[in-house]
N, C-alpha and C positions, 0 to 999 in steps of 0.2 A: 566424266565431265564432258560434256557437250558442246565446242566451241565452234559452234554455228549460229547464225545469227536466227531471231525470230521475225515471220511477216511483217509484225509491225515496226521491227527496228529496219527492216530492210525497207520497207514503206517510209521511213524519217529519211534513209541513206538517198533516197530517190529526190524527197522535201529538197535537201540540203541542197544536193546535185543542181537540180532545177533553178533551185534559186539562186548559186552563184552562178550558171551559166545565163541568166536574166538579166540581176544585177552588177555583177563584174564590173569596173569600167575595162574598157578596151584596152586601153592605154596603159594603167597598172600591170594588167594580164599580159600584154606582150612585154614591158622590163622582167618581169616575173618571168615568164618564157627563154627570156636573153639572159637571164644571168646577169642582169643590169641593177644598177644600184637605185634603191626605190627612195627619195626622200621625204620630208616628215610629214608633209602635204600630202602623198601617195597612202600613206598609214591611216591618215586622220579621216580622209576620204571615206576609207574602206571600212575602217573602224564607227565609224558613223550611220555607213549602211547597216552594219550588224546591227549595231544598239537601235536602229529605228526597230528593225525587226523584232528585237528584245532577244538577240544571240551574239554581243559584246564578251561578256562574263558566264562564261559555261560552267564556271567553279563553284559560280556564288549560289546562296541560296536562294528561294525567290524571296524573301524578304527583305532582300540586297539589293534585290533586279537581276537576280538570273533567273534562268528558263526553265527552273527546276529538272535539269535533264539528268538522265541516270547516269554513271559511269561508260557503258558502254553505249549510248547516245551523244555522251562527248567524244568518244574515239570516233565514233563514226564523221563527227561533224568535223576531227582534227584532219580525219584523213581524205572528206570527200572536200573539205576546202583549198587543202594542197595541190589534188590531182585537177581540179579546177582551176589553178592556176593563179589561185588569191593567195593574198603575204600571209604569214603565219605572223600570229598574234604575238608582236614582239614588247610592248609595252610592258615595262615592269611591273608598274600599277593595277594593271589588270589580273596577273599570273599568279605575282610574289606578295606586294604588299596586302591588297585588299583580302586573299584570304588568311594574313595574318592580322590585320584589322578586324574582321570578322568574327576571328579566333581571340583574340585579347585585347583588342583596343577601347578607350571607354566610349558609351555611347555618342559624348560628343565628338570625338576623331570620328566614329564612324558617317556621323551627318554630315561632316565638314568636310571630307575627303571622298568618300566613296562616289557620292553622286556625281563631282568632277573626274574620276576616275572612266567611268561610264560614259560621262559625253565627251572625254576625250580634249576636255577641257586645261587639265594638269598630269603631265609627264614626270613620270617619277624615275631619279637616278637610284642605282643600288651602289651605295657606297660600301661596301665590305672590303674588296684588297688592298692594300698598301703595300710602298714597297718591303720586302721580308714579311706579307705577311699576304699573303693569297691561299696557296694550298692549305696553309696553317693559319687558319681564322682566331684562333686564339691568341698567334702572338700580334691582334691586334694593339698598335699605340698610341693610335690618335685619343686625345684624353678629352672629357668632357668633368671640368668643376663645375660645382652648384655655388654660385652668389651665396654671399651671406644671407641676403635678406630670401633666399630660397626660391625665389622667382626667375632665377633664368641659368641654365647651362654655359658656360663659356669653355666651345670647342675650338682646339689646336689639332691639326696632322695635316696629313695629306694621300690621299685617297687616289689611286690607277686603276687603269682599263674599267675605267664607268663607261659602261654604252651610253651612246646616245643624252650624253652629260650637257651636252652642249642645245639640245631639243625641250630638258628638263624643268619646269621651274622648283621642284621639292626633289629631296634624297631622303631616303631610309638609311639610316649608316648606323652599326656597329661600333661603340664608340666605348671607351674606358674609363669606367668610373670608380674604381676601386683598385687603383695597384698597389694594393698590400695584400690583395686576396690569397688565400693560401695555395688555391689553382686560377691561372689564366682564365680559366673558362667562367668562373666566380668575380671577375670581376669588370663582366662586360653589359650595357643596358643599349635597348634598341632605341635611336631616336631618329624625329622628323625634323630634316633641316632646310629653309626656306632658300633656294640657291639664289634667290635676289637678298641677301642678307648682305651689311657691310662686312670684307673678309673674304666671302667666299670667289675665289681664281680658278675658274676653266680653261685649260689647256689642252687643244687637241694635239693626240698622238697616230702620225701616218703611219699605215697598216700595210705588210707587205702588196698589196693591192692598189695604192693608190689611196684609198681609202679613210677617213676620217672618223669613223664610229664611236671609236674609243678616244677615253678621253682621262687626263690627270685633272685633280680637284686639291686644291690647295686652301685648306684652314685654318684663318690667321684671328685667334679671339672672334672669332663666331657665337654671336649669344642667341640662343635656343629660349623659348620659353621652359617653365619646366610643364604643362600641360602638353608638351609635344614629345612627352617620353610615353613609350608604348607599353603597356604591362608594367609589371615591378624592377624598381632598380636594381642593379647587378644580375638581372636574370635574360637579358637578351641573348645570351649565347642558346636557351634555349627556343627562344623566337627565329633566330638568324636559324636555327637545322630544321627547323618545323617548316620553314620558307623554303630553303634549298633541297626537300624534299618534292615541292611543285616544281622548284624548276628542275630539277632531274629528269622528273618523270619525262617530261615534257620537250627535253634536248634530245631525246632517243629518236624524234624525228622519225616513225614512221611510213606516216607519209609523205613526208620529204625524202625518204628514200624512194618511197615507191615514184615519186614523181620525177627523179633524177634517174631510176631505173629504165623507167621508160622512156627519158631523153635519151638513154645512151643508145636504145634501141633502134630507135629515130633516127640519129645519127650513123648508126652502123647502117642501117639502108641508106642514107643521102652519102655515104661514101665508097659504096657497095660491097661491104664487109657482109652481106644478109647472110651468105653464104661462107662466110671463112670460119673454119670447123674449131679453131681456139679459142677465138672471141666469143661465139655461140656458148661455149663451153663455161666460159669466164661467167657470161652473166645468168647462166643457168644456175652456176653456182653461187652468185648473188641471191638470183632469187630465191632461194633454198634457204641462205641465210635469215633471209627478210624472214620467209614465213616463218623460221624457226624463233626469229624478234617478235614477230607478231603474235604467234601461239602464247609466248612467254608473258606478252602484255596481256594478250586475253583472258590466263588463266589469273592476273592479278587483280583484274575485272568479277571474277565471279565470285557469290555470295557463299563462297563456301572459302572465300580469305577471311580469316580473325581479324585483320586491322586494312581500316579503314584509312591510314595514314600511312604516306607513301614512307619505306624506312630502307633495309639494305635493298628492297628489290626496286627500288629506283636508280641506286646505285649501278644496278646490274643493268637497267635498262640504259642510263646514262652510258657505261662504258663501251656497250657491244653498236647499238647505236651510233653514237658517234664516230667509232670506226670504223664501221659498215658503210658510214654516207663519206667518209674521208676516202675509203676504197673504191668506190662508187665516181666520183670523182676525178680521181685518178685514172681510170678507167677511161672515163669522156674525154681524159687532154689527149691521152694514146692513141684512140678513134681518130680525132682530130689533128691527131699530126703537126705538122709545121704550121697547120690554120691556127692552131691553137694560142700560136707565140704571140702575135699582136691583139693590142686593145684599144678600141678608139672607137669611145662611148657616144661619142659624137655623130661619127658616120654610121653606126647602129639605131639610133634615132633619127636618123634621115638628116643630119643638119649638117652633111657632107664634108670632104676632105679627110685627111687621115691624122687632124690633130695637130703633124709637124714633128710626129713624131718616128714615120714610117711604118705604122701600121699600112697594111693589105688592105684598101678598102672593095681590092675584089674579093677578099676571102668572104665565104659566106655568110652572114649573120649570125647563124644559133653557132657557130663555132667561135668567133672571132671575142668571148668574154671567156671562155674556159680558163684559160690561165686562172686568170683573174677570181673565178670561182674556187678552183681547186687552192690557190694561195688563201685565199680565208676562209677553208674550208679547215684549215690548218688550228686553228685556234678551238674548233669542236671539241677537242679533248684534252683541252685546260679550262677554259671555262664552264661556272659551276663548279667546281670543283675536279683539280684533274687527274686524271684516268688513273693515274698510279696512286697516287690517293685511296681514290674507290677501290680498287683493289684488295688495299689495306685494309679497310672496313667492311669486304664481302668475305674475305679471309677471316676475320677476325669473328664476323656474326656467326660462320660456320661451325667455325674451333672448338666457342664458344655457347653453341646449344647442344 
């Protein structure tokens, strides 16, 4: 196997390059750069350039409005948009839902959703954790009954760590319709729930960071149409693994390591580490790692894989991945030093003083968000499903063939 790239894909790597370094905004690309926190504006922005382009939905097919690109045409485009300095496509909508819409939704959800989807129009929340029930999706408890007259769902629970719940106006949730099933996993259906419904309560949760992202959802007799269940009833536990198969693949980040690989480099020269023989050492050994992540994606990329759907080797990718860019990370706050301890987002954007909080406003900028990175860099390997989990299921696919 051959895991080199051909002219014409290295010819699109150039396209991509080209193009985010044209259209970027400025201003996005330097928070991205800083390790600053981008808001929903910054997404919609950016998101918007892509899809004028018709390179939004790299999953979808073009009867969708994707770009028809090959598998390895989307790697390249995951990884020369990172090293460019543009947000990584963080919308659920675009990743999770729409290619399970595509995959089982009836033609009218897919008219009705997708092409908002696209223009960036409707944010979709991923309702799946609750409390006692995250790593372990099955012992979902949030219930959804169906009305007598079979017209509408009335959901109860309450739903944690939703990204960007508070950006959203719809959720995809995992919801229970059958608790007499004879397994948990039989008695779970995937539904769309309007987060402007009466009922539904957002509550955001602060992230050791400072930070807002995450968010609790609280479901109090929330009625659902019943047109807004996806596939057949009691069968979403296998929609909800067919979904967290895209996002696996896709947390293993790449090139987001490659891009934080190269910040740390950056940095060890602005603190004249160029030369110190351990640190050199460290990230030689990152990069060894990286390629060793990258060969493994590559070879899951070629046409001599049986399945076309990502299954324990996303898993694989999700784990190593995610603790690769956590070490990585870490890494940059030790560079960084005592720069590293303060945060103040404020004097990082030029809008002066140190907050009030004592932040360094001399310490230099690409150092002065590090903390702040490496703390919610923390959460990499619980969400999606986490890492000791996956394990369980790489172990277990082994044993097992």
């Amino acid at each position: 196997m051959r895991l080199t790239f051909s002219p014409a894909e290295e010819a699109f790597r150039q396209e991509v390059r080209a193009f985010v370094k044209e259209h970027l905004p400025a201003g996005i690309k330097r928070k991205v750069e800083l390790g600053l926190r981008l808001e929903h504006a910054d997404y919609v922005t950016w998101f918007r350039i892509l899809e004028a382009r018709g390179w939004l939905t790299p999953g979808w097919p073009v009867e969708h409005g994707g770009p028809g690109w090959t598998h390895v045409q989307r790697y390249l485009f995951d990884e020369e948009t990172m090293l460019g300095g543009a947000p990584r496509i963080i919308a659920s909508g675009i990743q999770m839902l729409g290619p399970v819409l595509i995959a089982f939704g009836t033609p009218e959800q897919k008219a009705r959703y997708l092409p908002d989807i696209r223009q960036s129009n409707t944010w979709w929340a991923q309702g799946f954790s609750e409390p006692g029930a995250g790593s372990d999706l099955a012992a979902v408890r949030t219930t959804a009954v169906l009305e007598p007259d079979g017209k509408h769902f009335v959901v109860n629970g309450h739903k944690v760590w939703t990204s960007y719940a508070h950006w959203c106006s719809m959720m995809f949730a995992l919801v229970r319709t059958d608790p007499d099933a004879a397994k948990p996993q039989e008695g779970i259906s995937f539904l769309l729930i309007d987060m402007k419904s009466p009922g539904v309560d957002v509550r955001p949760i602060r992230m050791l960071e400072g930070g807002t992202d995450l968010n609790e959802c609280y479901l109090d007799n929330v009625r659902v149409p019943v047109g807004n269940l996806v596939g057949e009833l009691h069968k979403g536990w296998s929609y909800g693994k067919y979904l967290l198969g895209h996002e696996r693949t896709g947390i293993a980040g790449i090139g987001s390591c490659k891009q934080q690989l190269e910040r740390a480099r950056t940095l060890a020269v602005q603190q004249g580490l160029e030369h110190d023989a351990v640190l050199q050492a460290r990230l030689a050994q990152f990069e060894i790692e990286l390629l060793a992540l990258e060969f493994t994606a590559l070879r899951l990329l070629s046409p001599n894989q049986q399945s076309r759907v990502p299954a324990v080797e996303a898993s694989m990718l999700k784990v190593r991945g995610t603790e690769l860019r956590q070490a990585i990370y870490e890494l940059l706050v030790e560079i960084a030093g005592p720069h590293a301890v303060p945060f103040d987002e404020g004097a990082l954007l030029g809008e002066g003083g140190d907050g009030g909080d004592g932040a360094d406003a001399a310490s230099p900028p690409e150092l002065a968000a590090l903390a702040a990175n490496y703390l919610d860099a923390r959460k990499l390997s619980i969400y999606g499903g986490v890492n000791e989990v996956q394990r369980n299921l790489i172990s277990k696919a082994f044993l097992s063939a």
